[in-house]
C-alpha positions in Angstrom: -26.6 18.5 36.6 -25.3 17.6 33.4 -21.8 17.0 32.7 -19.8 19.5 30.8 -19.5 17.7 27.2 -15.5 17.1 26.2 -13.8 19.6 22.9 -12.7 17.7 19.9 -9.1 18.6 21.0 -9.6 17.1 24.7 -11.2 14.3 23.2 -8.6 14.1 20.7 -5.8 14.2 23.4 -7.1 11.4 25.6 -7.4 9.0 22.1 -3.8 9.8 21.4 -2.6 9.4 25.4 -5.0 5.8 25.3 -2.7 5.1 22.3 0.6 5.7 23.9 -0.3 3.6 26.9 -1.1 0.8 24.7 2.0 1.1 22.7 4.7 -1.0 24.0 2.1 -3.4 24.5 0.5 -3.7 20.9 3.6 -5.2 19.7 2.4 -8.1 21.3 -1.4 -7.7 20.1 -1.1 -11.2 17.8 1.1 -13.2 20.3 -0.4 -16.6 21.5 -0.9 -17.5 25.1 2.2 -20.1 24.7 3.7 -17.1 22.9 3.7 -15.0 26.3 4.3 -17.8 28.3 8.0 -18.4 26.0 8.6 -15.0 26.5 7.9 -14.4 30.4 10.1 -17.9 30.5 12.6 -16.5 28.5 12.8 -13.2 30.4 12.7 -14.6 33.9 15.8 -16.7 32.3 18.0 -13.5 31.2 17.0 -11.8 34.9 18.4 -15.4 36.5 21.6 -15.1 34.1 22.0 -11.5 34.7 21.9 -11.8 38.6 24.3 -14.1 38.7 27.3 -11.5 38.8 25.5 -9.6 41.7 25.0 -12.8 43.6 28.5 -13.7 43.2 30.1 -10.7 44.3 28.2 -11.4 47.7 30.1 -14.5 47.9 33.5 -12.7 46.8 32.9 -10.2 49.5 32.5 -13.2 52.1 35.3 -15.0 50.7 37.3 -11.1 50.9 36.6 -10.7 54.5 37.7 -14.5 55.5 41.3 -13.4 53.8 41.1 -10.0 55.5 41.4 -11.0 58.9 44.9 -12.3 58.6 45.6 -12.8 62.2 42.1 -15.5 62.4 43.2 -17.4 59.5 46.5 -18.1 60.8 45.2 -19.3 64.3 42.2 -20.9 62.9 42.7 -21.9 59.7 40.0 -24.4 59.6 37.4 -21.7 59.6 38.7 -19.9 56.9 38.7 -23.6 54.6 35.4 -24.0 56.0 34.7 -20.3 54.5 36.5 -21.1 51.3 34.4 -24.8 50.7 31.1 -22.4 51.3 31.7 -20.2 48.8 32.7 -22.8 46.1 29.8 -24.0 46.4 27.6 -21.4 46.2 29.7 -20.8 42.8 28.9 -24.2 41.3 25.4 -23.8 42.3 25.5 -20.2 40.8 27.2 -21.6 37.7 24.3 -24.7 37.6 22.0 -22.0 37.6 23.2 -19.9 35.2 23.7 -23.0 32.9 19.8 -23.9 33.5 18.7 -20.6 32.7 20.7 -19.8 29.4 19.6 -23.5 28.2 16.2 -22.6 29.0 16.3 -19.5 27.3 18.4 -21.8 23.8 16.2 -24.0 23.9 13.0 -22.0 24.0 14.1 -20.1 21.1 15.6 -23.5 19.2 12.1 -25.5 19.3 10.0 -22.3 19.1 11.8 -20.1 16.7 9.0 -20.0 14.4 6.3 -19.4 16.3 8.6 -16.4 17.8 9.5 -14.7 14.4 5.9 -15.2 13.3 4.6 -13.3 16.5 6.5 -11.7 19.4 9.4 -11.2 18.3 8.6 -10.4 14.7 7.1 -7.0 16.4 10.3 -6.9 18.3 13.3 -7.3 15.9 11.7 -8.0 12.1 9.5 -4.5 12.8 12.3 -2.4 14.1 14.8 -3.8 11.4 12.5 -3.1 8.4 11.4 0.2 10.3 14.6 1.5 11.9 14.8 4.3 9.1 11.5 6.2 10.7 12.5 5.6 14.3 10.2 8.8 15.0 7.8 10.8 13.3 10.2 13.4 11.9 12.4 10.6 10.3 8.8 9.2 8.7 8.0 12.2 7.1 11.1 13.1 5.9 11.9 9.9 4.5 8.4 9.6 2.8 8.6 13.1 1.4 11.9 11.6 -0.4 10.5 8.5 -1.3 7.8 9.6 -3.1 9.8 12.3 -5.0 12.4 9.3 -6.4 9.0 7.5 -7.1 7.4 9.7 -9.0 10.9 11.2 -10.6 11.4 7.8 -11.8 7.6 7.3 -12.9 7.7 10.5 -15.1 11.7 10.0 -16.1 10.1 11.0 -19.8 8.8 14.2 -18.9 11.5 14.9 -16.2 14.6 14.5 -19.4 11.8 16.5 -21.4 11.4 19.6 -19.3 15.5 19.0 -17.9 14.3 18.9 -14.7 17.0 16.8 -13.8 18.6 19.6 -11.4 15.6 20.4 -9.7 14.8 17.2 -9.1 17.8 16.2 -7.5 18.0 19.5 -5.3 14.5 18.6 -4.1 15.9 15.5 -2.5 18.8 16.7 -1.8 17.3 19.3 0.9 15.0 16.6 2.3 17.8 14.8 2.8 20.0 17.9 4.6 17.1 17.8 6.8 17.4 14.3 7.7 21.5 14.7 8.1 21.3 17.6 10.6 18.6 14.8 13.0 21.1 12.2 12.4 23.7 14.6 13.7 21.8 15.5 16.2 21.1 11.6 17.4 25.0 10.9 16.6 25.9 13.6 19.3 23.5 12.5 21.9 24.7 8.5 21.4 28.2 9.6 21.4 27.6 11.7 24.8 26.2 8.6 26.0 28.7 5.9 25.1 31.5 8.3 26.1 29.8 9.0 29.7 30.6 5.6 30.7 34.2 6.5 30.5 33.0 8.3 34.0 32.6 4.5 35.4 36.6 4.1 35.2 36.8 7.6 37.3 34.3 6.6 39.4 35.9 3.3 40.7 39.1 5.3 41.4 37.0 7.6 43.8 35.4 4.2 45.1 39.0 2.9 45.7 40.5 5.8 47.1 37.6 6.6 49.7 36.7 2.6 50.1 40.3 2.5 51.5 40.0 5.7 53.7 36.9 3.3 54.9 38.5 0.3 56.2 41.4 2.6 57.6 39.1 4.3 59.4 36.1 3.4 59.8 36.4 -0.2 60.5 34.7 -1.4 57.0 35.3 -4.9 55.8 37.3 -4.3 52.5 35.1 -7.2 51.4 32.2 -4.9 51.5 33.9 -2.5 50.0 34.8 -4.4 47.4 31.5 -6.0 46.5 29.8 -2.6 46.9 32.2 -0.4 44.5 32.1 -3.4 41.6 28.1 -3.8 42.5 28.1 0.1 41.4 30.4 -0.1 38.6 29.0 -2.8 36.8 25.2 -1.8 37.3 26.1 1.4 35.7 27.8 -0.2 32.9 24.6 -2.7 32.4 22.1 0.8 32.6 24.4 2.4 30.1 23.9 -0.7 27.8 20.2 -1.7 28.7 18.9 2.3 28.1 19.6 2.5 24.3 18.3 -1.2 23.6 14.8 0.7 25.2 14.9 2.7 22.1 13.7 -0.7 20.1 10.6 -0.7 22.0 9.5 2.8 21.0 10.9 2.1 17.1 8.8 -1.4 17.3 5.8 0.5 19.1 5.4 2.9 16.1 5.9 1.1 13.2 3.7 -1.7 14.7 1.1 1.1 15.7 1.0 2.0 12.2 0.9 -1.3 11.0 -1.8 -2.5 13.2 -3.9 1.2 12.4 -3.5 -0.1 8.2 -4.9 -3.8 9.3 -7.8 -2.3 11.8 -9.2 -0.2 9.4 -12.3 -1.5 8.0 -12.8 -0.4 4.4 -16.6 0.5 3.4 -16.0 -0.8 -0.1 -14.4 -4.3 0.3 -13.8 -5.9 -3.3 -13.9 -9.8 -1.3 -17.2 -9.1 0.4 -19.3 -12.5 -0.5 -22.1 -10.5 1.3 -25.2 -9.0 -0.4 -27.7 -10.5 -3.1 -26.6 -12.2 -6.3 -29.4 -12.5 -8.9 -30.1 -15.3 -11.3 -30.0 -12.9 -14.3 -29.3 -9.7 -14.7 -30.8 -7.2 -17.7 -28.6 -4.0 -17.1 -30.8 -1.3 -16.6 -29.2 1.5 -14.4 -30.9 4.2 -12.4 -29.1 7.3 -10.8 -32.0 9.1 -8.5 -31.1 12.4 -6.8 -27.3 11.2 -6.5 -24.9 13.8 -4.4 -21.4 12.8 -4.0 -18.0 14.2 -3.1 -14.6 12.6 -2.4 -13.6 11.9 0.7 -9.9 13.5 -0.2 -12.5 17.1 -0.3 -15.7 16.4 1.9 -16.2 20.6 1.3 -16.6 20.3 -2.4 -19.3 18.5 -4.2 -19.2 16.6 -7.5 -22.0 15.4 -8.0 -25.3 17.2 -7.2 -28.6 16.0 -7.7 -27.6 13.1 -10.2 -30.7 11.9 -12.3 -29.9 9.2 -15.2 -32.2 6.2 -16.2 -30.6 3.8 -18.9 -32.6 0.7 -20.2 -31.2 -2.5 -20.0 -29.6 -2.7 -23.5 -29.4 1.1 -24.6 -26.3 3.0 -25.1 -25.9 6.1 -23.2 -23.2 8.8 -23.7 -22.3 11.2 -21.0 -20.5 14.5 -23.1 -20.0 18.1 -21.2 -16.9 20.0 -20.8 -13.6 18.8 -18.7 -14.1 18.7 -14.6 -18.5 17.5 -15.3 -17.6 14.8 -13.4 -18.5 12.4 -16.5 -15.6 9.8 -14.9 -17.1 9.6 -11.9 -20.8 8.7 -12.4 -19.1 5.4 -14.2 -16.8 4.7 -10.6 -20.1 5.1 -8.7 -21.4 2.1 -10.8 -18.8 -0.3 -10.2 -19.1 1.2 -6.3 -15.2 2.7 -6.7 -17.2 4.9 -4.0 -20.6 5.0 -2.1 -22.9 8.3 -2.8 -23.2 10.3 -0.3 -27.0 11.0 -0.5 -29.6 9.0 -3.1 -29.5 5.8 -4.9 -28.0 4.2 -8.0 -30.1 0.7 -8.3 -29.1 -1.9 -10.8 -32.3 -3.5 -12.2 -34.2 -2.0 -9.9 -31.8 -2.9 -7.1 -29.6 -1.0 -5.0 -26.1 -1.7 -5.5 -25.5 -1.3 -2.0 -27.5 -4.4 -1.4 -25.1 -6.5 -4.6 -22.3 -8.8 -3.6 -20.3 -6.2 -4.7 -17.6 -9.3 -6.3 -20.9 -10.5 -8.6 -21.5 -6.4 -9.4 -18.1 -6.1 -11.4 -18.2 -9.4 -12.6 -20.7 -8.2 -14.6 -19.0 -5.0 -15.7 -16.7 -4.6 -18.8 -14.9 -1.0 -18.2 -12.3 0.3 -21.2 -10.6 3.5 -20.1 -8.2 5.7 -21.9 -4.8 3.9 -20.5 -4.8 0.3 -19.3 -2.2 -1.6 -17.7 -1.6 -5.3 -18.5 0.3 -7.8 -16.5 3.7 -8.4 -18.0 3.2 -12.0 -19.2 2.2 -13.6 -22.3 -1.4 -12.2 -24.4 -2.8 -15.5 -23.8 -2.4 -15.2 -20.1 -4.0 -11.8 -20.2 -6.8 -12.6 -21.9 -7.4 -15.8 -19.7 -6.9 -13.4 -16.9 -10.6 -13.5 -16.6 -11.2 -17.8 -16.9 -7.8 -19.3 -15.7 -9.2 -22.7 -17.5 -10.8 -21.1 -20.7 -9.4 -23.0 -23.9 -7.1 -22.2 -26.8 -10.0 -21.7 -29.1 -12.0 -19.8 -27.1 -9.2 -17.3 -26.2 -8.9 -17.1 -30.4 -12.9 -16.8 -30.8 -12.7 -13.7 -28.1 -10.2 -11.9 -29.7 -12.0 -12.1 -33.5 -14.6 -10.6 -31.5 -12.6 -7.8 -30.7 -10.7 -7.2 -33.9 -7.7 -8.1 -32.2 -6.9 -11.7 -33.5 -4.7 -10.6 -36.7 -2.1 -8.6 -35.3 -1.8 -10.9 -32.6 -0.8 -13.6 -35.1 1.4 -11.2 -36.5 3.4 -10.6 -33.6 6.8 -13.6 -33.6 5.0 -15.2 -31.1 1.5 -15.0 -31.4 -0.7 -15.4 -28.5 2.7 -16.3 -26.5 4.1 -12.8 -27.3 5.2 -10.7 -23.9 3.8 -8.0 -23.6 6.3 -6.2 -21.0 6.0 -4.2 -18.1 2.0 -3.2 -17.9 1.9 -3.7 -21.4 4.4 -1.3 -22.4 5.4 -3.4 -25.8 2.0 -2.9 -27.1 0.5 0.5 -28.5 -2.5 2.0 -27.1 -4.8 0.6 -30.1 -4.2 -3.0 -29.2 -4.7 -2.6 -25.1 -8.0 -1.1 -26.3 -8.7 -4.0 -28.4 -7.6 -7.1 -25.8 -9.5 -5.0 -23.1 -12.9 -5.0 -25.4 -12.9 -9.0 -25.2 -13.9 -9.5 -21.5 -17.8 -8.9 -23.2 -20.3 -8.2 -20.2 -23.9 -6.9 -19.6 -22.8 -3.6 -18.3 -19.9 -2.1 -21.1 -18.7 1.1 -19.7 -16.7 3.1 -22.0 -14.3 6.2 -20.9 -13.0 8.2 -23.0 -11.4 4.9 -24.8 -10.6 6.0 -27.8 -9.7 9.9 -27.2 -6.0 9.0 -27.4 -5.3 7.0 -30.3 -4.0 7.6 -34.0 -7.3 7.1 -36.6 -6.5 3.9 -37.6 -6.7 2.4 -34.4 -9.3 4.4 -33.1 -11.4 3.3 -36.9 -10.5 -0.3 -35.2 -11.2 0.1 -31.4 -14.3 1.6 -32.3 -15.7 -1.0 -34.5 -15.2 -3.4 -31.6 -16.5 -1.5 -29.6 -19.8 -0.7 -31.6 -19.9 -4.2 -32.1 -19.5 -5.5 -28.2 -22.2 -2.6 -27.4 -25.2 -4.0 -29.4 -26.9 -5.9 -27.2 -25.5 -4.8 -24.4 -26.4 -1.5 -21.5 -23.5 1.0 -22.6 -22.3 3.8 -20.7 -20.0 5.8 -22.5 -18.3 9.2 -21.8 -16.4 10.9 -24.9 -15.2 14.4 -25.6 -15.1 13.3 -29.4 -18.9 13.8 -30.2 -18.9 12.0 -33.5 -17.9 8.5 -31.8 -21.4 8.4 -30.2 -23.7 10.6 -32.2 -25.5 6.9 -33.0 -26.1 6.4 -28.8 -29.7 5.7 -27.6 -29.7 8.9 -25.1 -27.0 11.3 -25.0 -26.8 13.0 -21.5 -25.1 16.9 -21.3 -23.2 17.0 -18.0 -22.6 20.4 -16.3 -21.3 21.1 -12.5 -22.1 17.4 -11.6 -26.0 17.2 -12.9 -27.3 16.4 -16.3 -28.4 19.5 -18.3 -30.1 18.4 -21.2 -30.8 14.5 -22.8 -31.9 13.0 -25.8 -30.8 11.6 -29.2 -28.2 13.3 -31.3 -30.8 14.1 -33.4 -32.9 15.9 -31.3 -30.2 17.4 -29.2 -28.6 19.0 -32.6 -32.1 20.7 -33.8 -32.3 22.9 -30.2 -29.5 25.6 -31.4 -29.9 27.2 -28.2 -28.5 23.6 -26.6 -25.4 23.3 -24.7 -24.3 19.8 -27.0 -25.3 22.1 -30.4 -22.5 24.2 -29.0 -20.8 21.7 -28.4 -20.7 19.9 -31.8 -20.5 23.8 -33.7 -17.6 23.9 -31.5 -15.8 20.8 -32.5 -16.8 21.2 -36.5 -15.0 24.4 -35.9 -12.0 23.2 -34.8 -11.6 20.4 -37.0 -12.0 22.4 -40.4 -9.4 25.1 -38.8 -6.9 21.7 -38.6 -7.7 20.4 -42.0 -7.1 24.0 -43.5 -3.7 24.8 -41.9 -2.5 20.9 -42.2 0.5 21.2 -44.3 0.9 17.8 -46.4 4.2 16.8 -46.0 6.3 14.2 -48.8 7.6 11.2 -47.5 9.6 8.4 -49.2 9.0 5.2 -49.2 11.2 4.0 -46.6 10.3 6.4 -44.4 6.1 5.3 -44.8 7.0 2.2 -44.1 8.8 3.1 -40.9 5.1 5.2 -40.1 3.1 1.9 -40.7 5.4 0.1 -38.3 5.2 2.4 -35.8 1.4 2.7 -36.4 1.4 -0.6 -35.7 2.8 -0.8 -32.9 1.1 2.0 -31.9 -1.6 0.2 -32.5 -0.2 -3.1 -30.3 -0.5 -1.0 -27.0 -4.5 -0.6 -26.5 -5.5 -3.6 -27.2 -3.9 -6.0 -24.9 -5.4 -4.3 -21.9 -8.8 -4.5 -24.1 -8.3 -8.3 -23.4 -7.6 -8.2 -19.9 -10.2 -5.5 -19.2 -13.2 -7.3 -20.8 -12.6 -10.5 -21.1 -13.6 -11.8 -18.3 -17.5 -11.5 -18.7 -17.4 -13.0 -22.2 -16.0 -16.2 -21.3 -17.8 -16.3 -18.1 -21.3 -15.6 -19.4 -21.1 -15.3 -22.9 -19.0 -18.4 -24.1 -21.1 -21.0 -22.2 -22.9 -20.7 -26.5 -20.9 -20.2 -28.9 -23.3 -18.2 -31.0 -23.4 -15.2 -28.6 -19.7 -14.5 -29.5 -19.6 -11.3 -31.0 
């Protein structure tokens, strides 16, 4: 007879009791074997040191008794020396011992300190002192919850003075934080009951006197015994009341080191550093999407892509247009394998990707979005992001290429210029332009110039119709006139192409979803050129535009460098005639 097969909950249950068995342990998951053998040393030297007092007091209740009998000593007072010699020394040898075992335990930490930070006890002390905030799981999300609302407060600080949201923003945190004052209230009052309970140990050693007495009065105790056994009590209640909070470090290590360890076990399916899978001689650029279903893994229940069919020849352009939410964005992230789809195939000349080294697969890849990021050194460093050793003239030759080479020498530094926190001293026009230079096979293209001012979108395109010829393009655009001259333009619609083919062709069917499209945005633009109000300026104030434009202009292009230059000086600056 078949076993009765386990819920999901029970199943569930026993991972998460399986967990909590192994979790004062796993703080020692990465310790050596001398590692354990150091700390087993190390503890058998603190249980030596700590018995010490115990094993003394057996001797001081010996030593007790021999003075008790007063009567005994006075008639045979060479017993009670002999007593008296026995006890001293069992305190020198109880002192020699305690001396071995705390220089054991010095020196073991002294020669081996590294070792010890870098593995047993970093899980012990360095995890609980950079986790003590979330010393349980209610701490951890409320302190999260707070942390990512300063993060993203201070992230959007434009839009939060914009909307004067300042108010809300602050009571938001403030009533996490209310939260987290009424558990550390709670916690205060427990740790106060405790520390204040061992008060109770002076009480109790009054009892202890007062009935130890009534003992040896009469009951014919030793008051040695007495003695030993009332201190034994007090003192071992005083070392409980100590040892039981420092137990709380183990359960503060074992959870912050469980989540540490669950963030280093976790295999990713995508790994960026996988040297595994085939890397071809050459590579021509021809991409295939067959019968391509995908959804996120952040919503398994909803699918964006469904039945994905798109062929594009090794050096054609192909535009992907359709309304906002087509999922246009995401058929480029399945190329550079951002994500894996969930059912059909998207080859690479003719190969899966699956089967790339996925490192050689973006290497290959040129991608200029809407918004790039640049690191905040100099414009030469970001452009030689992509060949550390790449030379001064061929850092100059890839940005001529890219139409970005004279407003870098207009800038008080040139090519030395800073650029500022991701870029943030450039416009958007020149990120665009320093992140066209990289120059690959593949050129992907989203939406990268939908948010700049005409003249640098006049400039970022030219580049860019310049680094695409040649080249396999992918671009997706909402503004249809920037790739009315692409090879194949594809009409996206609930995650599936609707309709493909030339501008040309696509404009003659009226019925067409992109001959909507394009009525739609001829529309729109005469409406804005009809109800544009020209508006006088003086000369000082033009000026103070073609500054800003300017700068506006700095912004795109230096992630335009950083983005794409890696493939042109890679692959395409090994001859200097293939410059574009």
């Amino acid at each position: 007879m078949s076993s009765p097969t386990k819920s999901p909950e029970k199943s569930m249950e026993e991972n998460m009791k399986k967990k909590k068995k192994k979790s004062i342990t796993i703080i020692f998951r990465y310790a050596y074997w001398y590692d354990k053998l150091l700390i087993v040393l190390g503890t058998l030297g603190a249980i030596g040191d700590g018995m010490s007092t115990n094993v003394l007091l057996v001797f001081v209740s010996r030593l007790f008794n021999s003075l008790g009998y007063g009567k005994g000593v006075q008639r045979n007072p060479e017993n009670f020396m002999h007593e008296i010699e026995k006890c001293s020394l069992a305190f020198v040898y109880i002192g020699l011992g305690v001396m071995v075992m705390a220089f054991m335990g010095a020196k073991i930490l002294d020669v081996h300190v590294d070792v010890l930070i870098g593995t047993s006890i970093l899980h012990i002390l360095l995890v609980e002192d950079g986790f003590s905030s979330f010393s349980n799981d209610s701490f951890l999300d409320y302190s999260s919850k707070a942390n990512s609302i300063v993060e993203q407060a201070l992230a959007s600080i434009k839009t939060v003075y914009s909307f004067t949201s300042e108010k809300m923003i602050v009571q938001k945190y403030s009533m996490i934080l209310d939260r987290t004052t009424e558990m550390g209230l709670k916690q205060g009052i427990a740790k106060g009951l405790a520390v204040g309970s061992t008060g109770l140990s002076f009480a109790i050693w009054a009892l202890i006197a007062w009935y130890g007495s009534r003992l040896v009065m009469y009951k014919g105790e030793s008051g040695g015994r007495v003695y030993t056994s009332g201190l034994a009590f007090v003192l071992g209640g005083l070392a409980l009341g100590m040892a039981l909070p420092e137990l709380n470090h183990f359960t503060e290590a074992s959870i912050a080191a469980s989540r540490i360890f669950h963030r280093i076990d976790r295999v990713p399916e995508i790994d960026g550093e996988d040297i595994k899978g085939l890397v071809p001689d050459e590579i021509h650029g021809k991409i295939e999407f067959e019968n391509v279903d995908f959804t996120y893994p952040s919503r398994p229940n909803s699918i964006i892509l469904h039945d994905f069919n798109l062929k594009i020849e090794a050096g054609s352009t192909v535009a992907l247009v359709g309304a906002s939410g087509s999922c246009k964005s995401t058929a480029i992230a399945l190329v550079q394998r951002f994500y894996n789809a969930d059912r059909g195939i998207i080859r690479v000349d003719g190969i899966d990707i699956k089967k790339l080294q996925l490192k050689w697969l973006r290497a290959q890849m040129g991608l200029v979005s809407q918004e790039h990021a640049l690191f905040g050194t100099s414009i030469r460093e970001n452009i030689m992001f992509g060949k550390i050793d790449a030379t001064m003239e061929e850092v100059i030759a890839a940005a001529t290429a890219a139409n970005a080479h004279n407003f870098i020498r207009q800038l008080p530094e040139g090519y030395e210029t800073k650029v500022g926190e991701r870029g943030a001293l450039l416009s958007g026009g020149q990120k665009q332009r320093i992140a066209i230079i990289k120059n690959p096979v593949i050129l992907l293209l989203d939406e990268a110039t939908s948010a700049l001012d005409s003249e640098s979108e006049k400039l970022v395109q030219t580049a860019l119709d310049q680094a695409s010829m040649g080249r396999t393009t992918m671009v997706v655009a909402h503004k249809l006139a920037t790739i009315r001259n692409a090879d194949v333009i594809a009409v996206m619609s609930e995650g599936r192409v609707i309709e493909q083919g030339s501008h040309n062709e696509l404009i003659n069917s009226h019925t067409g979803q992109y001959a909507h499209l394009v009525k739609l945005q001829r529309q729109f633009s005469s409406f804005n050129d009809e109800h544009h109000t020209p508006v006088t300026k003086s000369s000082a104030s033009r000026l103070s535009t073609s500054n800003q434009a300017k700068q506006c202009s700095i912004h795109r292009c230096l992630s335009t460098i950083h983005n794409c230059y890696h493939h042109q000086i890679t692959h395409r600056l090994r001859s200097p005639d293939s410059l574009l």
